[in-house]
C-alpha positions, 0 to 999 in steps of 0.5 A: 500500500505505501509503495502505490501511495509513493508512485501516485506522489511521483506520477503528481509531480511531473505533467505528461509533456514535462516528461516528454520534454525531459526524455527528448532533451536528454537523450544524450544522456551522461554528455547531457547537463539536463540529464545530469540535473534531472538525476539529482535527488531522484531515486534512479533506477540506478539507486534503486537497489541501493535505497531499497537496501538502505539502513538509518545511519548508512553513509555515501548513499546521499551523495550519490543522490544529490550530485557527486559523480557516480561510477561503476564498471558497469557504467564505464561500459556503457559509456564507452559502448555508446561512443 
């Protein structure tokens, strides 16, 4: 029940043409700085997992969420894949 609850707040926020204006200005992704703000302070499905996971008191997980530069090696691979 919380979780319908969250996706309905989420689904509130955003009208159906600010979300097509976002995806099409940002289709570039990582190379894109809309993109990158877009990300900050949401929960991504690259996050996701980590903030399912998440203890009170657990430290980094705020930094990846506001801002700081995030990497892995499966994003590396991505990115060299997409150039």
């Amino acid at each position: 029940m919380a979780i319908q609850y969250i996706l309905k707040s989420l689904n509130c926020l955003l009208s159906d043409e600010a979300v097509k204006d976002i995806e099409s200005s940002t289709k570039d992704q990582a190379v894109s700085a809309k993109w990158n703000h877009q990300r900050k302070g949401r929960v991504t499905s690259s996050l996701f997992g980590k903030v399912l996971h998440w203890k009170t008191g657990q430290k980094g997980l705020e930094a990846q969420n506001l801002g700081k530069y995030f990497s892995d090696a499966a994003i590396e691979q991505g990115l060299n894949k997409k150039l």
